[in-house]
C-alpha positions in Angstrom: 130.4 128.6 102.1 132.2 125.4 101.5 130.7 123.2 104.9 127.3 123.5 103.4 127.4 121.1 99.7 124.6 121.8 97.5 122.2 118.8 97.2 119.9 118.7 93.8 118.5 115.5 94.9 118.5 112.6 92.4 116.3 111.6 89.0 116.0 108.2 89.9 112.0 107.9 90.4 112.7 104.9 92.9 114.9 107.2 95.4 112.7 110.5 95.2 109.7 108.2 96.0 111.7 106.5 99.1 112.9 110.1 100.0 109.0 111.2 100.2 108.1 108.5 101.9 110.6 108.9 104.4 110.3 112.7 105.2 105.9 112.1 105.0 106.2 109.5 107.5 108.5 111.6 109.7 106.2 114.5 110.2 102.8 112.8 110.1 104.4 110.4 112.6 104.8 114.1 114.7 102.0 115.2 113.8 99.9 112.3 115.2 101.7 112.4 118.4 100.7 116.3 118.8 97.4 115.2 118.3 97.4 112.5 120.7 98.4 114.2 123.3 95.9 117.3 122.5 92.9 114.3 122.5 94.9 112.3 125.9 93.3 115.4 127.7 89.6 114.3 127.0 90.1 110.6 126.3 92.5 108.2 126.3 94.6 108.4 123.5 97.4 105.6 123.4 96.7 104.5 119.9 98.1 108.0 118.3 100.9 108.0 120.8 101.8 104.4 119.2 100.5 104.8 115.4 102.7 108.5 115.2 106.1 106.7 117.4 105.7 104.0 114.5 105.7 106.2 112.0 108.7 108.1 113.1 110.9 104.9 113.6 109.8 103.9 110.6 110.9 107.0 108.5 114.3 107.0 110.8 114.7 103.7 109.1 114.1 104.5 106.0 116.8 107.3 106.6 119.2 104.5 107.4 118.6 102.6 104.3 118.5 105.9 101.9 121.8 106.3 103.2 123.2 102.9 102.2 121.5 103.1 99.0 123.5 104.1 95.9 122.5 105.7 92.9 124.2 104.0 90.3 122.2 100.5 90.7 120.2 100.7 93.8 121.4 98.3 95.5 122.0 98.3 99.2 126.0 98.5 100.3 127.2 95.8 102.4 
């Protein structure tokens, strides 16, 4: 199927380990909110709420500047 390219990722050590740290933010982020709201139902649970939203935005940034990073010389495009 040519929509769906074939992605091998990249060698550069710097980009994997932003790419981790991206996607591991992202989905502990998620999985703090679940928490939260499993713990709101006993106690008040703001601070997961606010800790996992944090987390999220920041991995959705980190998607952002990923995506204006090239590989070449990792420097951000302007």
């Amino acid at each position: 199927m040519g929509f769906f390219k074939k992605y091998n990722g990249t060698t550069d050590t710097r980009l994997v380990r932003l790419e981790r740290l991206t996607w591991l933010l992202i989905y502990l982020g998620l999985v703090l909110m679940v928490l939260g709201s499993f713990i709101r139902r006993t106690q008040d649970a703001t601070g997961w709420f606010v800790a996992g939203g944090l987390a999220v935005v920041s991995g959705i940034v980190l998607i952002y500047v990923r995506s204006r990073m090239r590989e070449n010389n990792q420097e951000i495009l302007k």
